[in-house]
Backbone bond lengths (Angstrom), bond angles and torsions (degrees), N, CA, C in turn:
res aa  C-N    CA-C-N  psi(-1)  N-CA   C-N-CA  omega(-1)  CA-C   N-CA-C  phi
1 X - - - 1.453 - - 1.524 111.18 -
2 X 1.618 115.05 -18.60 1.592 106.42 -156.22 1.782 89.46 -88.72
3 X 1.544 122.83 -16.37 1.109 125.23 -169.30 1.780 121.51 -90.31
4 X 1.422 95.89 2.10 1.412 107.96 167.32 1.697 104.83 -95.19
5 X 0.983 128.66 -34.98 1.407 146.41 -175.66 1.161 91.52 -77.63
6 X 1.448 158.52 -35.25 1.376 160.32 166.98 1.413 114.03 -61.08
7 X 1.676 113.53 -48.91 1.072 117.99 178.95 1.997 117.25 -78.00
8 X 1.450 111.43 -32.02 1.558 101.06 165.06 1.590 110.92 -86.95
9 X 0.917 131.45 24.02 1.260 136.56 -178.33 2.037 89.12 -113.02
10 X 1.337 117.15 -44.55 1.333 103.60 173.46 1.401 109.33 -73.79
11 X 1.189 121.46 -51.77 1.439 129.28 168.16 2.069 101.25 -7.38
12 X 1.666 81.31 -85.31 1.894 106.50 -170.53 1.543 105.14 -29.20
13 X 1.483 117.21 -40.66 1.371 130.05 -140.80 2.014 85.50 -95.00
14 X 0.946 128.52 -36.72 1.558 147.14 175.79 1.681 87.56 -64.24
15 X 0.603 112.02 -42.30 1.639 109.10 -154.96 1.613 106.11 -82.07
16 X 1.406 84.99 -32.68 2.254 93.57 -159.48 1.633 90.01 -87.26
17 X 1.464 121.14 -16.24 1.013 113.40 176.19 2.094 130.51 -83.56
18 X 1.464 83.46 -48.31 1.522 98.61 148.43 1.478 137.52 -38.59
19 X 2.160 99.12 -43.56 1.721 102.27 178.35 1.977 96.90 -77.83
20 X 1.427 107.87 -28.12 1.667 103.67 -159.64 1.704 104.63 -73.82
21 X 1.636 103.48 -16.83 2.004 100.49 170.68 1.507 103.80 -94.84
22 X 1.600 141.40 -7.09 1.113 133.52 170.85 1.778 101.23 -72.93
23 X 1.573 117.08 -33.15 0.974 85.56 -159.45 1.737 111.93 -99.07
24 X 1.433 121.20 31.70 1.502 141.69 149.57 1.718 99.53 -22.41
25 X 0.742 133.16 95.17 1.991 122.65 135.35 1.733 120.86 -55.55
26 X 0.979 108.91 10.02 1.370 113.84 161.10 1.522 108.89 80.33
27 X 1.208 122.36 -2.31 1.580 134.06 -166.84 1.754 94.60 -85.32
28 X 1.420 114.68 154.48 1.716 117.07 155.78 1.303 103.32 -41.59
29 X 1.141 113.37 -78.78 1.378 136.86 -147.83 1.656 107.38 -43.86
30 X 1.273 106.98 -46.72 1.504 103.30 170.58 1.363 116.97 -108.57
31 X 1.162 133.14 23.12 1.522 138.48 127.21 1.266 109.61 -63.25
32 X 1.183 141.72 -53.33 1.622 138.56 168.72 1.583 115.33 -42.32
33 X 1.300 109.80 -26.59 1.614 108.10 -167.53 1.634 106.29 -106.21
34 X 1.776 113.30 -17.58 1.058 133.20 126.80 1.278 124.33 -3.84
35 X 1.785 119.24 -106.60 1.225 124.83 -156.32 1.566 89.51 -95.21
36 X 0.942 118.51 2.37 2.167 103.03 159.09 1.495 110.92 -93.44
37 X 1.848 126.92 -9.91 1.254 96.94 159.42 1.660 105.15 -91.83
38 X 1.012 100.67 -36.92 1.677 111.96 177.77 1.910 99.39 -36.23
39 X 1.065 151.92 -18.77 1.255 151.24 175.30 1.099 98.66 -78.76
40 X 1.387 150.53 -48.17 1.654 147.50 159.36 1.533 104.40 -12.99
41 X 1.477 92.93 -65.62 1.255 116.91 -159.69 1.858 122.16 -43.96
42 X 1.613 92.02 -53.93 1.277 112.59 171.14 1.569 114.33 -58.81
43 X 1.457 97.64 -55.88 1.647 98.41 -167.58 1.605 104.88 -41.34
44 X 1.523 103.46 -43.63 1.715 115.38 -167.49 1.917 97.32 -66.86
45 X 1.193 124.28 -33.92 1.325 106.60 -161.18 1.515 94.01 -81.60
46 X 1.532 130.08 -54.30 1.457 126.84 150.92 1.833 119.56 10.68
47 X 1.279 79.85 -69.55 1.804 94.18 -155.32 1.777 101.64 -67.45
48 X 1.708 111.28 -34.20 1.234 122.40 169.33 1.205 105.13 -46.44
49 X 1.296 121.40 -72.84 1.767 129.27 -155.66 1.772 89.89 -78.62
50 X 1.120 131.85 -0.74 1.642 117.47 178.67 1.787 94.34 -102.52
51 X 1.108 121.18 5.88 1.562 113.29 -175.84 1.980 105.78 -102.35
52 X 1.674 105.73 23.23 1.522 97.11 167.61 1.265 123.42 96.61
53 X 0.935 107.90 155.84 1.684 116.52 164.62 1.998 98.97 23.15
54 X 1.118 116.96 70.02 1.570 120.50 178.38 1.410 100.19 -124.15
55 X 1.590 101.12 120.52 1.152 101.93 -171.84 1.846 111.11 -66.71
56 X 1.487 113.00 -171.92 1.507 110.89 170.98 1.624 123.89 -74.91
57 X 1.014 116.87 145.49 1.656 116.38 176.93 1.229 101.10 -43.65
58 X 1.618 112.89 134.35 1.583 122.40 171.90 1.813 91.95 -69.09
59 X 1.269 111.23 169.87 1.397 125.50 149.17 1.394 116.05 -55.11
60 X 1.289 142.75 -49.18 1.257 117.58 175.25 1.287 125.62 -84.31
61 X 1.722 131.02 4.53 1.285 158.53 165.39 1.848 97.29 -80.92
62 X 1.122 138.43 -55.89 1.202 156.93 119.55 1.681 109.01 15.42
63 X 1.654 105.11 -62.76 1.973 111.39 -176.55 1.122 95.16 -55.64
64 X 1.613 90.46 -60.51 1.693 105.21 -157.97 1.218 131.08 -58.46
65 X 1.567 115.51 -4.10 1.308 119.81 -178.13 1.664 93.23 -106.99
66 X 1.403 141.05 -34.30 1.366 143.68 -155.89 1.986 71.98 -91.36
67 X 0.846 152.63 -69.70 1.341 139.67 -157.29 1.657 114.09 -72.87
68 X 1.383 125.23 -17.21 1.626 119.74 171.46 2.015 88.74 -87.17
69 X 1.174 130.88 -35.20 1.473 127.40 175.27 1.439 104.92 -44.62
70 X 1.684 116.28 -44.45 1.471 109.48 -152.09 1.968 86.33 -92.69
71 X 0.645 140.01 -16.84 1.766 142.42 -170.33 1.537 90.25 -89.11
72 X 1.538 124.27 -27.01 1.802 92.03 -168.97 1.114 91.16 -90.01
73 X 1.450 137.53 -41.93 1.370 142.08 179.85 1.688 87.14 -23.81
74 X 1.344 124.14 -97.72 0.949 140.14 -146.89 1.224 129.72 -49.80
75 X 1.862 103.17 -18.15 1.597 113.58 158.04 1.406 118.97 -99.16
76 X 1.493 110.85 -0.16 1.739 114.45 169.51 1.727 75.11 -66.13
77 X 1.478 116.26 -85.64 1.498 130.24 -142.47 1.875 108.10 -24.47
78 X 1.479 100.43 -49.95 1.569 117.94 -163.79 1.507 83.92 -62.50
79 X 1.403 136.87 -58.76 1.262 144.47 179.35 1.554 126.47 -25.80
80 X 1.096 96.02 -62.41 1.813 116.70 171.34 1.446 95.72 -71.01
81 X 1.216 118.86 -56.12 1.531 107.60 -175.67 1.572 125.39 -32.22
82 X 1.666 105.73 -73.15 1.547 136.65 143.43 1.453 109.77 -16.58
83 X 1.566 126.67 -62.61 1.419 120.83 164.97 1.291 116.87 -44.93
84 X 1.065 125.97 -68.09 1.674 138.89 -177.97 1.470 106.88 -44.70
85 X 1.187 104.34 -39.92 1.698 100.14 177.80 1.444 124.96 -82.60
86 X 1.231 117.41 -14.04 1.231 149.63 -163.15 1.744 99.13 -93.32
87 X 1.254 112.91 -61.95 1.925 129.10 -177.96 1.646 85.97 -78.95
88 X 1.502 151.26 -28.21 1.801 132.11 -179.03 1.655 89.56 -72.85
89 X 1.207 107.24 -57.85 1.823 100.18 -168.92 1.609 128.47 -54.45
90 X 1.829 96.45 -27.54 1.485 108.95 154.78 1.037 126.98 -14.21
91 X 2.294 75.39 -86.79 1.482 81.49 175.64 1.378 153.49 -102.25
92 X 1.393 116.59 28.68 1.265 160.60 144.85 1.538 104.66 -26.66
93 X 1.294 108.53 -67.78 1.405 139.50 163.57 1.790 141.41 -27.67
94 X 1.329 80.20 -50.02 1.723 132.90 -171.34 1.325 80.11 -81.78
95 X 1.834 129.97 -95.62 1.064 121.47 -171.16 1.437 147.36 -35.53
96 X 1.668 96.98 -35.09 1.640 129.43 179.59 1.932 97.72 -67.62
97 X 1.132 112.28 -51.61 1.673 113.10 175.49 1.579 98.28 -52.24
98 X 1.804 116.62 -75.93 1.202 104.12 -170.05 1.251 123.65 -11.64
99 X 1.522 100.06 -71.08 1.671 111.37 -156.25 1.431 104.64 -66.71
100 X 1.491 118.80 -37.90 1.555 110.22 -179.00 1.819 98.19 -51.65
101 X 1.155 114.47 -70.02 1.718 123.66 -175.43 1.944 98.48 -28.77
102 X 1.391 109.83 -61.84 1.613 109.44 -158.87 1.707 82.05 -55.82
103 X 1.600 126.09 -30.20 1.834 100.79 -160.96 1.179 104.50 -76.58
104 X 1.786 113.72 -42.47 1.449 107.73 176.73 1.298 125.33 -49.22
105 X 1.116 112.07 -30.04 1.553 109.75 -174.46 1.376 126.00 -89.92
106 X 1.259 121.04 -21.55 1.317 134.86 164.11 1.753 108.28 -61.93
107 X 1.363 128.36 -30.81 1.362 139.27 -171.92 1.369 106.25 -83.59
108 X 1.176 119.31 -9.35 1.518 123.09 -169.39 1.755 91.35 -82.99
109 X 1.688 101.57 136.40 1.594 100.27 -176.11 1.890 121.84 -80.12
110 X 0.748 116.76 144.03 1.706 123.86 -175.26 1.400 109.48 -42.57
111 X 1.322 112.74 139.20 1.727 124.13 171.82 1.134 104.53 -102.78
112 X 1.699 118.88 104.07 1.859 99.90 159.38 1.197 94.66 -112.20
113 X 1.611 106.27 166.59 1.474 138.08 179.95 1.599 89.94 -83.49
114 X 1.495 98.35 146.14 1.624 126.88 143.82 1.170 107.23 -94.75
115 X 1.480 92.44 119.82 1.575 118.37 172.63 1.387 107.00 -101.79
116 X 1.288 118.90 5.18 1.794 111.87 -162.37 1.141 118.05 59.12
117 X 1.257 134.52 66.42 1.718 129.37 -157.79 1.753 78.38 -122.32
């Protein structure tokens, strides 16, 4: 009996995970807040399937895990994307200083030595 109670308890945990990638707006920002609660999630389904004798994923335990797979993909992707755009504007940035620095510094007026000539 305790292993039916194991299995809708994995069920629930499939499920809460599934509603927490539906509810993505597609932005970084809440893809980040995303797969850091979504890590709850796992640890808990983990600890389920590490408590024994668990039977195999039903087929519709089965969707639900091949369909929260295809939703994190898709907020890693936006993620890295967002990074990449994030490290070009960097260094966008980076360069724009350079060149201000190379002008300032070229404008700075010449030091010569007295030699007593």
């Amino acid at each position: 009996m305790q292993t039916l109670g194991l299995e809708e308890q994995r069920s629930q945990v499939l499920l809460d995970m599934q509603r927490l990638f539906a509810s993505w707006d597609g932005t970084a920002e809440n893809g980040m807040r995303v797969i850091a609660e979504n890590k709850k999630y796992i640890d808990q389904f983990q600890a389920l399937n590490a408590q024994g004798a668990m039977p195999a994923l039903s087929s519709a335990e089965n969707g639900t895990l091949l369909s929260i797979i295809k939703q994190q993909k898709c907020v890693v992707y936006v993620l890295r994307h967002e990074k990449a755009d994030v490290l070009q504007q960097a260094k966008q940035l980076n360069l724009k200083n350079k060149i201000i620095d190379s002008y300032v510094m070229m404008r700075k007026p010449p030091i010569f030595l007295d030699r007593g000539i």
